[in-house]
C-alpha positions in Angstrom: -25.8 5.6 20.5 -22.3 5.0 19.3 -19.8 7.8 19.8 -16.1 8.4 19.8 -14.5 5.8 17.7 -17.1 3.8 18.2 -19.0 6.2 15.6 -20.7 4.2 12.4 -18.3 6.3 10.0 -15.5 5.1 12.0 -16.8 1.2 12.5 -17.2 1.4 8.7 -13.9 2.7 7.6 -12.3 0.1 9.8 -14.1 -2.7 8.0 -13.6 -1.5 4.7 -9.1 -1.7 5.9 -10.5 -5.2 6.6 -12.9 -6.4 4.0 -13.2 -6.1 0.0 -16.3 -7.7 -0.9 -19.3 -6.6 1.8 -23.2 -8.2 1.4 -25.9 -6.0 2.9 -28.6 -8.9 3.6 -31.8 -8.9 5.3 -34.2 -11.1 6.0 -37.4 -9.7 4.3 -38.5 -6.7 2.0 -38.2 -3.4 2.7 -35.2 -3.2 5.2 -33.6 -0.8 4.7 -30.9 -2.8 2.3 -30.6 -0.1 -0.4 -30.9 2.6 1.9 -28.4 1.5 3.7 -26.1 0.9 0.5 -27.2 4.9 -0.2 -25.5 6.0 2.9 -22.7 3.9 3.1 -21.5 5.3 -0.1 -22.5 8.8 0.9 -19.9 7.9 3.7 -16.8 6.7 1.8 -17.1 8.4 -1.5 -14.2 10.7 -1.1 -12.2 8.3 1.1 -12.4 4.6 -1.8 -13.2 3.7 -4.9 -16.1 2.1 -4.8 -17.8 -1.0 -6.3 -21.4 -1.9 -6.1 -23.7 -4.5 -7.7 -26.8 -6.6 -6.3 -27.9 -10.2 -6.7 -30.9 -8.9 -7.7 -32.5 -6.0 -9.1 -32.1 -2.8 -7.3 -32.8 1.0 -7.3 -35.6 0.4 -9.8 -38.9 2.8 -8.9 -41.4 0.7 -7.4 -41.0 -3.0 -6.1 -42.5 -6.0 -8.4 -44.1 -7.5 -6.2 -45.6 -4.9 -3.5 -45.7 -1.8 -6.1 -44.5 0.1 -3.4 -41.8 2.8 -4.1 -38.1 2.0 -3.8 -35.4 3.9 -3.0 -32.9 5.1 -6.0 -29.2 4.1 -5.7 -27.3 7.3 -5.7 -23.4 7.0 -6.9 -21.0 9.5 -7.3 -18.7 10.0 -9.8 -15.9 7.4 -9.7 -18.2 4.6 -8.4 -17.3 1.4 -10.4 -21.2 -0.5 -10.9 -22.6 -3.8 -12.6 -25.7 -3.9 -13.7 -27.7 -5.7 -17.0 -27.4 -3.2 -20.2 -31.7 -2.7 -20.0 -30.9 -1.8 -16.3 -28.4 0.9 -17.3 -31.2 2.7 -19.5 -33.0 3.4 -16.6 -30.3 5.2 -14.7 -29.6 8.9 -15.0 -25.3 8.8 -14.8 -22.9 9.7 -17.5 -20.6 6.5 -18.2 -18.2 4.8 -19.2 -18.0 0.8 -20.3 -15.0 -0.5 -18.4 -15.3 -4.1 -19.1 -18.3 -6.5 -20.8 -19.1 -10.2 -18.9 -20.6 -13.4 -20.7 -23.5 -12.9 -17.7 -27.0 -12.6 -18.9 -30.2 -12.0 -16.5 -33.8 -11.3 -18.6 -32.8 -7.6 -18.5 -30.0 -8.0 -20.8 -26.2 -8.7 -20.2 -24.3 -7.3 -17.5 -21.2 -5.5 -17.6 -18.7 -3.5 -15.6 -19.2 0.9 -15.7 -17.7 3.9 -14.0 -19.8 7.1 -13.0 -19.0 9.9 -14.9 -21.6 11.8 -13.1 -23.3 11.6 -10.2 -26.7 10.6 -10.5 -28.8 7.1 -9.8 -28.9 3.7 -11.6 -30.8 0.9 -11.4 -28.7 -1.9 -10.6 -29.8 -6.1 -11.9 -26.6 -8.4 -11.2 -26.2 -12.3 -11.4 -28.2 -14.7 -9.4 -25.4 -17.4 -8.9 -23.2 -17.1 -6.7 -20.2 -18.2 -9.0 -21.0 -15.6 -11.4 -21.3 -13.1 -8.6 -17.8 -14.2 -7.4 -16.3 -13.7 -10.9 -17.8 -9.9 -11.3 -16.4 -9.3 -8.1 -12.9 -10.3 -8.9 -13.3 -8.6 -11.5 -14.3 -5.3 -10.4 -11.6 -5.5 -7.9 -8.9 -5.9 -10.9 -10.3 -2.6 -12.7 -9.5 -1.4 -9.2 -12.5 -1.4 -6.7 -11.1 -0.9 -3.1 -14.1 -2.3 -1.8 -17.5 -4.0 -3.4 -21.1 -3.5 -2.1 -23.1 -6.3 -3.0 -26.7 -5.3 -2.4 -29.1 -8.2 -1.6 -32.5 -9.4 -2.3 -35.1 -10.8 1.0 -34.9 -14.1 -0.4 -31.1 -14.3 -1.3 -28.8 -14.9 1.4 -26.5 -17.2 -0.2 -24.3 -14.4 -1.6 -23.1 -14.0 1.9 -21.3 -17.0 2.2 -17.5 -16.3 2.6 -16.9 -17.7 -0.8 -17.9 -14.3 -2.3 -17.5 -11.7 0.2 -15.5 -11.3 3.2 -18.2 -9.8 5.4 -22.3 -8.7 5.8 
């Protein structure tokens, strides 16, 4: 058990001084990756504005491949997000269009929002990485003090120090 300022809020808030672009990988299904993303923003919500997007599809209600259910991706009001326009149809959130991209994934194109609300999305980003890189950049220009890119079991590439700074 971590305590002191050893504590996971404080580990966390000492990356984020450090790091603007963060992957949450694992190495299989069902790891906890968007529950972890869920908390994380629970954490700094009042403290950054965040970013968040996902080299896959998150957040939706039960997995396409295991029909299992999935955890929803909760964002507060303020949180910058990317995510493919049919995506955004299946979130709950007031919001506002901050910037459209030339990306398109089956589920329509992505583009850059802010929260009006809180409430959940469903988040589909890019699958290459050099698209990935580019939304990053630029949610960080609409003024994203840090980015959460979500990951997918079979995606790990994203991590590479090309796109973010750390996992």
């Amino acid at each position: 058990m971590l305590s002191g300022k050893n504590d996971f809020p404080t580990l966390l808030l000492d990356a984020v001084k450090k790091h603007k672009v963060i992957s949450i990988i694992g190495l299989s299904k069902n790891v906890s990756k968007t529950t972890s993303l869920n908390h994380v923003i629970k954490l700094l919500k009042d403290k950054h504005t965040i970013g968040i997007t996902s080299i896959g599809r998150d957040g939706e209600p039960y997995d396409a491949i295991t029909q299992l259910p999935k955890p929803k991706i909760i964002v507060e009001n303020g949180t910058i997000f990317a995510t493919a326009e049919d995506s955004l149809k299946n979130s709950d959130i007031k919001n506002e269009l901050m910037e459209t991209t030339d990306f398109t994934t089956p589920l329509g194109t992505i583009n850059i929002y802010k929260a009006l609300s809180k409430g959940y999305v469903e988040l589909a980003g890019p699958s290459m990485n050099k698209q990935l890189k580019n939304l990053c950049n630029d949610m960080r220009k609409i003024g994203c003090d840090v980015i959460f890119i979500d990951g997918a079991f079979d995606r790990r590439s994203f991590a590479t120090p090309l796109i973010s700074d750390a996992t």
